[in-house]
C-alpha positions as CSV (number, residue, x, y, z in Angstrom):
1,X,0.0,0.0,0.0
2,X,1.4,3.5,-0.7
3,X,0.4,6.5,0.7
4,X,0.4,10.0,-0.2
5,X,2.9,12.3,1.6
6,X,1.5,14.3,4.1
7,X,4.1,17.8,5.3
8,X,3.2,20.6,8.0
9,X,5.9,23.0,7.6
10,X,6.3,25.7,10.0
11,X,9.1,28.2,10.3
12,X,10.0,28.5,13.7
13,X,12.7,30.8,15.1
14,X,15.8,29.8,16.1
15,X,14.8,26.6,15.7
16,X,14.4,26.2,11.7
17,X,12.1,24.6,10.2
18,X,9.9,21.9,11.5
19,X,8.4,19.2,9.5
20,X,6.0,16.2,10.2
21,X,5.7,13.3,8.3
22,X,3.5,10.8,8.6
23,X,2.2,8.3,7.4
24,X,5.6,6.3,6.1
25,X,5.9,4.6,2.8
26,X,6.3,0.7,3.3
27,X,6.6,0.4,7.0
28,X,5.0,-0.4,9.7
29,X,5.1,2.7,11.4
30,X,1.4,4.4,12.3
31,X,3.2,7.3,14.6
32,X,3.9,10.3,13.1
33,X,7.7,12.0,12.6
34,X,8.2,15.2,13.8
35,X,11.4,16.7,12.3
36,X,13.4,20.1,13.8
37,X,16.8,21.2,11.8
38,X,19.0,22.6,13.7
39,X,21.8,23.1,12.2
40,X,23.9,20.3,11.3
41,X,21.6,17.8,13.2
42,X,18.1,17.1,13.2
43,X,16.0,16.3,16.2
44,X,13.2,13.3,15.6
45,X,10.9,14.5,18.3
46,X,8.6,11.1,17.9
47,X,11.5,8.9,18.0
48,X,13.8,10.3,20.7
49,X,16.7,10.9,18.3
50,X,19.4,13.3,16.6
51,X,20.0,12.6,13.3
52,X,23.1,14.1,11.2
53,X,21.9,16.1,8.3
54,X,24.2,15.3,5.9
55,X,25.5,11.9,4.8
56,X,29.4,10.5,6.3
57,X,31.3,12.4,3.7
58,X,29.1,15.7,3.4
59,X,29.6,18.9,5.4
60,X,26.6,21.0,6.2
61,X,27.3,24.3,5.2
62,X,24.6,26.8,6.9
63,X,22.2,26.4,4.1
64,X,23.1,22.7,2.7
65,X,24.7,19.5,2.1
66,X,28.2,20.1,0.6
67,X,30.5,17.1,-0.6
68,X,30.0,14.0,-2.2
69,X,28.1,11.2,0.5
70,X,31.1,8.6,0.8
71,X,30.1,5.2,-0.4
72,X,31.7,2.6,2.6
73,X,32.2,-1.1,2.9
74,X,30.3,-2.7,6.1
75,X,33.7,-3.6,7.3
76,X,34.6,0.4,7.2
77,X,31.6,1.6,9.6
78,X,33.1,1.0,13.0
79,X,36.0,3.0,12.0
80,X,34.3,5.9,10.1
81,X,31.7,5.9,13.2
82,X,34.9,5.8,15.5
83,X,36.8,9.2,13.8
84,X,33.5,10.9,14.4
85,X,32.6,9.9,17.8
86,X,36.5,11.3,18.3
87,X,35.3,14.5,16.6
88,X,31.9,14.9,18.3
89,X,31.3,12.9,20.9
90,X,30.2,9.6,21.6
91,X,26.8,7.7,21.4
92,X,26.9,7.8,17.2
93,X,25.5,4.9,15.3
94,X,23.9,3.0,12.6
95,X,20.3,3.1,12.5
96,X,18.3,0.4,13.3
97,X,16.1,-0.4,9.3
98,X,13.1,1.3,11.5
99,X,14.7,3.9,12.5
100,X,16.0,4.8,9.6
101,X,12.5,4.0,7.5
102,X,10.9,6.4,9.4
103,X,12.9,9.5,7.5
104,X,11.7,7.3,3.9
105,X,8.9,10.0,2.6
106,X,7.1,9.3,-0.9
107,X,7.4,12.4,-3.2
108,X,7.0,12.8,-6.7
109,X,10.7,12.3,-7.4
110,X,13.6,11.4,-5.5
111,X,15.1,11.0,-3.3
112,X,12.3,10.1,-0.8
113,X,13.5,11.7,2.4
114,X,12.3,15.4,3.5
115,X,14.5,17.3,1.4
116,X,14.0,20.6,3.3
117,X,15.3,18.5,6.4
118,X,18.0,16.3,4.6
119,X,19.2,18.3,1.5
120,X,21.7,17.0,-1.0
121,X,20.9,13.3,0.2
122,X,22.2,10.4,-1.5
123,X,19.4,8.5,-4.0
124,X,20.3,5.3,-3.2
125,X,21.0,2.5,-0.5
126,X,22.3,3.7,2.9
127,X,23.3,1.1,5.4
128,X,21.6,0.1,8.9
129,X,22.8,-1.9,11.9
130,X,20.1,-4.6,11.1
131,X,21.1,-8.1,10.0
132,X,18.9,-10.0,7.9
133,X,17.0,-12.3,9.8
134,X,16.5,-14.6,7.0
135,X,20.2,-14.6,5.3
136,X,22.5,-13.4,8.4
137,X,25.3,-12.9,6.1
138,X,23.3,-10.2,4.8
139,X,22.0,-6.8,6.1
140,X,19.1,-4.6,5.4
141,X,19.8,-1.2,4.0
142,X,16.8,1.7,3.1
143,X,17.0,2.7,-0.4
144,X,15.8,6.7,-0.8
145,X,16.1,6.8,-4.7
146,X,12.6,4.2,-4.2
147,X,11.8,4.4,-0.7
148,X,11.9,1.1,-0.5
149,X,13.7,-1.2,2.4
150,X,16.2,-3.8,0.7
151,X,17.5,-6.6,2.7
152,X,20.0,-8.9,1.1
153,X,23.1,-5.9,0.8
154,X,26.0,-7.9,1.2
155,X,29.5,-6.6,2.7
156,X,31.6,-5.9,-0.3
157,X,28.9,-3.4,-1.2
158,X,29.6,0.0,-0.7
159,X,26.5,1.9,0.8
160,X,26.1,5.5,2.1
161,X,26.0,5.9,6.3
162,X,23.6,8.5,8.3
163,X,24.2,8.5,11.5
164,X,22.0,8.9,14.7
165,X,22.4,9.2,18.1
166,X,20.2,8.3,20.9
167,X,18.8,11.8,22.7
């Protein structure tokens, strides 16, 4: 079943813009996203999390996304999540396949993500922590060119990482 996008923007002070999202293309989530930029992170008010607004590789500028998203081997994360917790602090991770479904959006055209929120994101697969359940030697990544959730990536494929941290 696909459903229509549904967006309340509201400019709000210092804050940015907030955005909620709801209901979620192919998942299983019923709760809606509420989304606040700020700055280079974004807060997911429903979910209790921070999000990076820019793919590993990109550097938010003030306005957007700059940089090309770096495309990482599964056997690369724990070291490119290590350099940043060195950076910013710790508590950076992989999303779980829900958490990270809950950003998917449908639109018209990709990528299917809340491009006010998350400009300049890659259109294609970006890597979660979740392991197949059916074929562990494979993981599950969310694909934002389709939306879709994909679930047989295998390690020698390089993906693109977003990271979240627990608030």
């Amino acid at each position: 079943m696909v459903s229509l996008k549904i967006f309340k923007i509201v400019m709000v002070g210092l804050f940015g813009v907030i955005v909620t999202v709801g209901p979620h293309k192919l998942t299983a989530q019923v709760d809606e996203t509420t989304l606040i930029a700020q700055g280079p992170t974004v807060m997911d008010v429903m979910g209790g999390l921070d999000w990076m607004r820019c793919s590993i590789g990109q550097v938010w500028n003030g306005d957007r996304c700059s940089g090309k998203p770096l495309l990482i081997l599964s056997t690369s994360v724990d070291e490119v999540i290590f350099r940043i917790q060195s950076n910013t602090g710790n508590g950076w991770r992989l999303p779980t396949l829900n958490e990270l479904e809950r950003l998917v959006v449908e639109q018209d055209s990709p990528p299917m993500i809340a491009t006010e929120i998350f400009p300049d994101t890659y259109q294609g697969l970006y890597w979660t922590s979740d392991i197949n359940w059916i074929v562990r030697e494979r993981w599950w990544g969310v694909n934002f060119y389709t939306g879709h959730r994909y679930g047989r990536v295998a390690g020698h494929q390089t993906l693109a990482v977003r990271l979240v941290v627990d608030r």
